[in-house]
Each structure stands twice: as C-alpha cells, then as structure tokens.
C-alpha positions in Angstrom: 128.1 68.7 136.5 131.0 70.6 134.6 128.3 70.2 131.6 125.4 71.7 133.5 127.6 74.3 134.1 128.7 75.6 131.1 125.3 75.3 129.8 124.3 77.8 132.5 127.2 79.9 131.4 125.5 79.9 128.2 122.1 80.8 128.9 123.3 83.7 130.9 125.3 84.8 128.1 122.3 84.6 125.6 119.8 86.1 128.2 121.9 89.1 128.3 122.3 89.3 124.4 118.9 89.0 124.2 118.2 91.7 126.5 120.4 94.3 124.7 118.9 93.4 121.3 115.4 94.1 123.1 116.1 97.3 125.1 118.3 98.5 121.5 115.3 97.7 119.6 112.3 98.8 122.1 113.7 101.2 124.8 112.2 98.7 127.5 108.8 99.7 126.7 109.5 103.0 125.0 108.1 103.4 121.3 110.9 104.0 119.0 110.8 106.0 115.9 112.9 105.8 113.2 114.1 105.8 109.4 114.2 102.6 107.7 117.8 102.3 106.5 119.0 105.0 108.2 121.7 105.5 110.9 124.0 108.2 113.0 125.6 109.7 110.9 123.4 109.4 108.0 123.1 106.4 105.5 123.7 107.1 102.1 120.6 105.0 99.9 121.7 105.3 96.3 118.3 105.8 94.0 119.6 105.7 90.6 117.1 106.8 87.9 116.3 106.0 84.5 117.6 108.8 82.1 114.6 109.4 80.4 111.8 112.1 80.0 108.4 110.4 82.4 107.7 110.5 85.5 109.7 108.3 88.0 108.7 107.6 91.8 111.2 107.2 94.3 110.5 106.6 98.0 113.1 108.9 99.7 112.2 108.4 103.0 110.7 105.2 105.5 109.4 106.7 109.2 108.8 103.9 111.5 107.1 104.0 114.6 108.4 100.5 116.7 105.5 100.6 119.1 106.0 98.0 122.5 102.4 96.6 122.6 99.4 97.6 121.2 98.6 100.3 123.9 101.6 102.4 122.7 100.5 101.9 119.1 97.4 103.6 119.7 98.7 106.6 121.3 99.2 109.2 118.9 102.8 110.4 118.4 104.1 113.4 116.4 107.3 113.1 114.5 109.1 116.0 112.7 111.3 115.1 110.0 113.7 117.9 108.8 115.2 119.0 105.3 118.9 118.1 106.3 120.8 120.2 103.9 124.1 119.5 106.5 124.0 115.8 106.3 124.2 116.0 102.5 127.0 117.7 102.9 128.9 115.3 105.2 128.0 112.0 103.4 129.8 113.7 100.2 131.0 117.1 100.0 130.8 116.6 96.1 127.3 116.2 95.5 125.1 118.9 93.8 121.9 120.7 95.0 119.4 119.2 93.7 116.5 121.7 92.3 113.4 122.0 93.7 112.0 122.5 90.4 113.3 119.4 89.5 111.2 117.3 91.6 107.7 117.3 93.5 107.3 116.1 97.0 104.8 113.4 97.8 103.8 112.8 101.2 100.6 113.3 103.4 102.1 116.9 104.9 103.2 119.0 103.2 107.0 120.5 104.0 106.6 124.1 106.0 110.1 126.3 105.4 111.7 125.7 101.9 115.3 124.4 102.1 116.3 123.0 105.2 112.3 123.3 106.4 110.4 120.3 108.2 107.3 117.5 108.3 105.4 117.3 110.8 103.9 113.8 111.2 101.2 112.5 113.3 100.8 108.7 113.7 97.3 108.1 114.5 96.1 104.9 116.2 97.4 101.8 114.5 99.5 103.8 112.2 103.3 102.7 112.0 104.5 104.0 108.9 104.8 107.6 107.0 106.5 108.0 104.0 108.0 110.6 101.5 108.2 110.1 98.1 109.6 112.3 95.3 108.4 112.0 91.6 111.1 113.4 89.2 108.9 114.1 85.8 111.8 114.6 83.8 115.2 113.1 84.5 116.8 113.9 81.2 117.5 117.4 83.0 120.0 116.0 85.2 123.5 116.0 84.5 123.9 112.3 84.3 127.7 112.8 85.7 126.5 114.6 88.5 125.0 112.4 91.5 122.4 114.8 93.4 121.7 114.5 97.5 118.6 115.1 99.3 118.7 114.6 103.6 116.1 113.2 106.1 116.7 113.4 109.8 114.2 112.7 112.7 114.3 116.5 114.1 112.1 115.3 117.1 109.4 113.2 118.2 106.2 113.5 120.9 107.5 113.3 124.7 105.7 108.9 124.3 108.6 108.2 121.7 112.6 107.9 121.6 114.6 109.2 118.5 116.8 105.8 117.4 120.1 105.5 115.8 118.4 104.8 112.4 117.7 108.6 112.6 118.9 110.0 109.3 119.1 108.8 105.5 120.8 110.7 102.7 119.4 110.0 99.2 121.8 109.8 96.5 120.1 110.7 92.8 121.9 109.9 90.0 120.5 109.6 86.5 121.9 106.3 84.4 120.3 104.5 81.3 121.0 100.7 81.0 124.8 100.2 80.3 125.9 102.7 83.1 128.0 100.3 85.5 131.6 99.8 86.7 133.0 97.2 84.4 136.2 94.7 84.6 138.3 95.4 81.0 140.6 92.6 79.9 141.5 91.4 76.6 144.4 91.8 73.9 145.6 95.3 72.3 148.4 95.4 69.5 150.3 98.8 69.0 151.7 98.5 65.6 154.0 101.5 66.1 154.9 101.1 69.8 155.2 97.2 69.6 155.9 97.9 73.8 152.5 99.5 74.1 150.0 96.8 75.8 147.2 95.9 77.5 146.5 97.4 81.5 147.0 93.8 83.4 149.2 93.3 86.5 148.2 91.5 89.4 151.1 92.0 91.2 150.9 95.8 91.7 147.9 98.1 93.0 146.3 100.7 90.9 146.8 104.4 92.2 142.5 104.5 92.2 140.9 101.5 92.7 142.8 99.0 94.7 142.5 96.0 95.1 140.1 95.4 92.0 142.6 95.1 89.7 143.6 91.6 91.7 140.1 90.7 92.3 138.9 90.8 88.7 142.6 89.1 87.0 144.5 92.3 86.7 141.9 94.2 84.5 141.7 97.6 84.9 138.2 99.2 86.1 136.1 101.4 83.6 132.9 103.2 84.8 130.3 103.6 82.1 129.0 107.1 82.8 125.6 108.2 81.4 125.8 111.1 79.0 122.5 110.7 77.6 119.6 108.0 76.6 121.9 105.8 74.7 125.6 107.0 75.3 128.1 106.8 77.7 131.6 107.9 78.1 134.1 105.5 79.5 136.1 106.8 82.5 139.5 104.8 83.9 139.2 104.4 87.6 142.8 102.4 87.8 145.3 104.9 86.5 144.1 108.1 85.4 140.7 109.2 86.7 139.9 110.8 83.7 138.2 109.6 80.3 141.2 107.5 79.4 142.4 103.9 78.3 145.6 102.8 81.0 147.8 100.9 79.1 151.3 99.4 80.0 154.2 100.7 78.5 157.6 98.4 78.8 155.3 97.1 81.6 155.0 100.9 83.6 151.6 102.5 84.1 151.3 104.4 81.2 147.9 105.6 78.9 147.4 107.4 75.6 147.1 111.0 75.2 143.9 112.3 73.9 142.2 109.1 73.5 138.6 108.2 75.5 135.7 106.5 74.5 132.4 108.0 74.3 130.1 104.8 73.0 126.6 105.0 71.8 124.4 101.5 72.0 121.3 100.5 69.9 118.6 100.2 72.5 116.4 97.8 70.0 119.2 95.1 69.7 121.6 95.8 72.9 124.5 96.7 70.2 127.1 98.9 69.7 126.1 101.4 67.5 129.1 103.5 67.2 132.2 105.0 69.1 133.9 108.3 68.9 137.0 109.7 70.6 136.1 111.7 73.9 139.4 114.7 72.8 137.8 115.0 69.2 134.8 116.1 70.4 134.5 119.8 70.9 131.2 119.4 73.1 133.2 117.6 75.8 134.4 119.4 79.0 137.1 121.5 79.7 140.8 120.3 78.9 142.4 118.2 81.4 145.8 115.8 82.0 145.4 113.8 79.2 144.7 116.2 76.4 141.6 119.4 75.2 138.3 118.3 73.7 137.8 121.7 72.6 140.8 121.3 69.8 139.0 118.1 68.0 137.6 118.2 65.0 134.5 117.1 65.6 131.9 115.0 63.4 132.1 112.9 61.3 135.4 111.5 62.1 136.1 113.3 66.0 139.7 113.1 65.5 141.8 115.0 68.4 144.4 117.7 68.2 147.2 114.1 67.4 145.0 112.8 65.2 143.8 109.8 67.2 140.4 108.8 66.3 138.4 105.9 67.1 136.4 103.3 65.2 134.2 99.8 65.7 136.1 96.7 63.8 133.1 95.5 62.0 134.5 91.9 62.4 133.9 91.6 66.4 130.4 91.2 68.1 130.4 94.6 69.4 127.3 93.7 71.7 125.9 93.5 75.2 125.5 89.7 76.6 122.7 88.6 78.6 124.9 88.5 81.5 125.6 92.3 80.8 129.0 91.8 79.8 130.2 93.6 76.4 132.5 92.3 73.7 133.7 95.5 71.6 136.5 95.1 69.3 137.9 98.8 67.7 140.6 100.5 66.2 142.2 103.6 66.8 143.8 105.5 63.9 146.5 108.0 64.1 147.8 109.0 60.5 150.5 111.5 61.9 152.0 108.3 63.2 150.7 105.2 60.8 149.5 106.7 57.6 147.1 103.6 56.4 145.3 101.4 59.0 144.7 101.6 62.1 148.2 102.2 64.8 146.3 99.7 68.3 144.0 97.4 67.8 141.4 96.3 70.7 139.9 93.0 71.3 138.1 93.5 74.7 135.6 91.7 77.5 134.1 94.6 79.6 132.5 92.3 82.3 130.0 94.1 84.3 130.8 94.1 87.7 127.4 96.6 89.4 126.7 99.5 89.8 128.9 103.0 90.4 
C-alpha cells in the first residue's frame, strides 16, 4: 500500500512538471513566437568569420512561430522584429558598431528605419519560420581584434501570439582565419643570462586573468591567438599580463619580459610556421602599453625592440600545426645588449588548442 502510494506521489509530481513544461512551451493553447537561441536578456550567438575577401552567409536571426494545433498554424500572425542597438550594448559594452556598409541584409522584408528600425513579418498559413541572414562580401575589412554586435528582439507580435522568453539574440561578429583559438602553453624555456628566469607553470596559485585554467590545463598559462590578417596572428597572455606578452616566472613570482610578444605568420599550404617577429619591434603595432612601445622598434628584417629583444624560429623544432590543432614551435629570443652571440631564452613549447576565444 505504502508502494501504491508513493507511486501516486510520483505521478502527481510528474503530471505537474509536465504541465509547466507544456503551458512554458505553448501558453495553454496560445501560439508562441520566438528566436531560436535567444532569451531575456539577450543571448550572445558568436558567428565567427573567415578572414578572407568572398562573400560569407551568416544566419543572424531564427523567428519561430510554436503554433498549438494546426488551426493556430493557419491563422496568420504578424511579428515585428527590431534593430536592438541597446541589447548590444548590454551583452558587452566593448563591442564595435558594425557598418552598414559592411554587410547586406537578407530576408523576405526589408528593414523600414535604418539603425535601430524594424521587420515586419507575416506568417502565412503553414508558415513557422522567418529568418534573417547577413552576407558580409568582404571580411578582410574588419578589424580582426575587434568582435562586432548586431541585436534582434521580438518588438511585438499580432493580438493570436505571445512574445516568449527566447525573445532576443545578440550576434557576435568576429573575423578569425584558421589558427585563431585560446591555446594551453607548456614546455621548457632556458634563460642563459637570468638562469632564475622560467617557464609560466604553477598549479598551486591562480592567475590574475584567467582562473582556474591554469589548474585545469597543468599550470600552463593561456595564449589567445588573435587574427591580424589571412595568415598571421599575434599572441596575447590572458594569465598574467593581458597584453601581447610571454608570463614567465622569476625566482618562482609572476613575472614577464619587457618588450617581447609574438606576432607568428603560418604557411597555409603545409600548416607550418612560416616565421615569427617580435610584436615591440614592429612599428605598425598599436600604441605603447605596460610592457614596452612598438613604435620605437626597428622594424624589418630583424624587428628588434627599443632592448634589443628580437625573435626567431629554431630551425631544429617541428614548428607546425598537428592534426589535433595543437602547435609545436620551438624559438629563440636574442638580446645582444645583454648576450652578445646566441640567443639569451630558448623556447621549446606545446600550444595545445583548447577552442575558440
């Protein structure tokens, strides 16, 4: 009896769940319309694109109309979708505007009231989806460091349908070529003049940045791969420094060397390393920061910064991308104001790819 019970128990328990799911999903008979993905506040849907110079496609936006039986579905129903300029802003205050002339719109209406404006839908009988689609013809305009932001949010919908949750999606635009990625760095340095000088790896501390990755990758410190063009990439320290840096450990503190960052160009026919340069020797950088001023480097061929730290591949590593996208890179850096003959660190490193930033 105590068994017949609890079973009862149980079936009132899943009768109510089941009921919330159904008047959450169809209103008790209502038609619900909303964004696929999308959510109050507003779902960011990254979209990265290739950086390249064709046309891409990108659907930016999924109207659904949840229709209770087929009655409902045949009814039509007008759904206005605005330009939400405002939700960009609150998914992340730090991404840019993205041009109009940098994209087309592709949808069945056409948008009335430039930025911020509105489409204005009609779902027809048997219709359940609408969609808008941007093409980007050219994406080698974008600032590949830059991630972009465009904003859907149901505005409002015929007096037959409900506005749900899933009401607004933020687009995030980014442009990356192949080897753009966050990446795990481990592997052995040797400072021949600063013997103390090592390798970023402690597991038993956090990182200022990125905790806990450090822990959950072995202690290696976290390197985005940011797209600077087709082929290239700079390499950015998300453990210590923010910045285009290399965090190393000195006398076991946090530590990094000034005016040294990799900029690293790949060979797109054999998924090699082509070459690397030092970010602070190249003049066509950005503006100074922390760790040292582009702007005083000497530029090509040898991109040597204002301390004379300059970067090269060791031609005895593998200096190649694996099939599982992990790199093995072995380099050198050279400072002859400090060790006049040979390279001062050496590098023997495993970048293992961990996804995408």
């Amino acid at each position: 009896m105590k068994f017949i019970s609890v079973l009862f128990v149980l079936s009132l328990f899943l009768a109510s769940c089941i009921k919330n799911e159904v008047i959450d999903l169809k209103g008790e008979g209502t038609t619900i319309i909303k964004i696929l993905g999308g959510g109050t506040p507003a779902t960011v849907k990254k979209n990265p694109v290739d950086f390249i110079n064709t046309p891409q496609r990108v659907l930016a936006c999924d109207i659904r109309k949840d229709a209770p039986n087929p009655t409902e579905l045949a009814r039509a129903t007008t759904v206005v979708i605005k330009d939400d300029t405002a939700a960009v802003r609150a998914a992340n205050p730090a991404y840019l505007h993205f041009p109009a002339a940098w994209y087309t719109i592709e949808s069945e209406v056409p948008k009335v009231g430039g930025v911020g404006g509105t489409w204005t839908f009609t779902f027809k009988d048997g219709d359940f989806a609408k969609q808008i689609f941007i093409i980007i013809p050219n994406a080698t305009v974008l600032n590949p460091s830059a991630l972009y932001g465009l904003g859907f949010t149901i505005q409002s919908v015929s007096p037959d349908g409900k506005i749900s949750f899933q009401k607004s999606i933020v687009v995030e635009i980014g442009a990356k070529n192949n080897w753009d990625g966050r990446y795990a760095v481990t592997g052995p340095m040797v400072d021949v003049a600063v013997p103390t000088l090592t390798q970023w790896n402690n597991n038993n501390a956090t990182s200022p940045i990125s905790d806990p990755f450090p822990a959950a990758h072995g202690g290696a410190w976290e390197a985005h791969l940011i797209t600077t063009g087709a082929t290239e990439c700079i390499v950015f320290d998300n453990t210590i420094w923010g910045l285009v840096a290399h965090p190393i450990l000195n006398a076991g503190a946090h530590s990094g060397y000034a005016q040294m960052g990799i900029v690293i160009n790949f060979d797109p026919l054999t998924n090699k390393i082509a070459r690397i340069h030092n970010f602070y020797g190249d003049p066509t950088r950005g503006p100074a920061n922390a760790l040292g001023n582009p702007a005083l480097g000497t530029g090509p061929p040898l991109y040597a910064s204002a301390n004379t730290r300059r970067l090269a591949l060791d031609p005895s590593g593998a200096n190649e991308v694996q099939g599982n996208r992990n790199i093995l890179i072995k380099y050198h850096m050279f400072q002859p104001s400090v060790v006049p003959s040979g390279p001062r660190t050496f590098f023997d490193e495993t970048w293992k790819y961990v996804g995408s930033r």
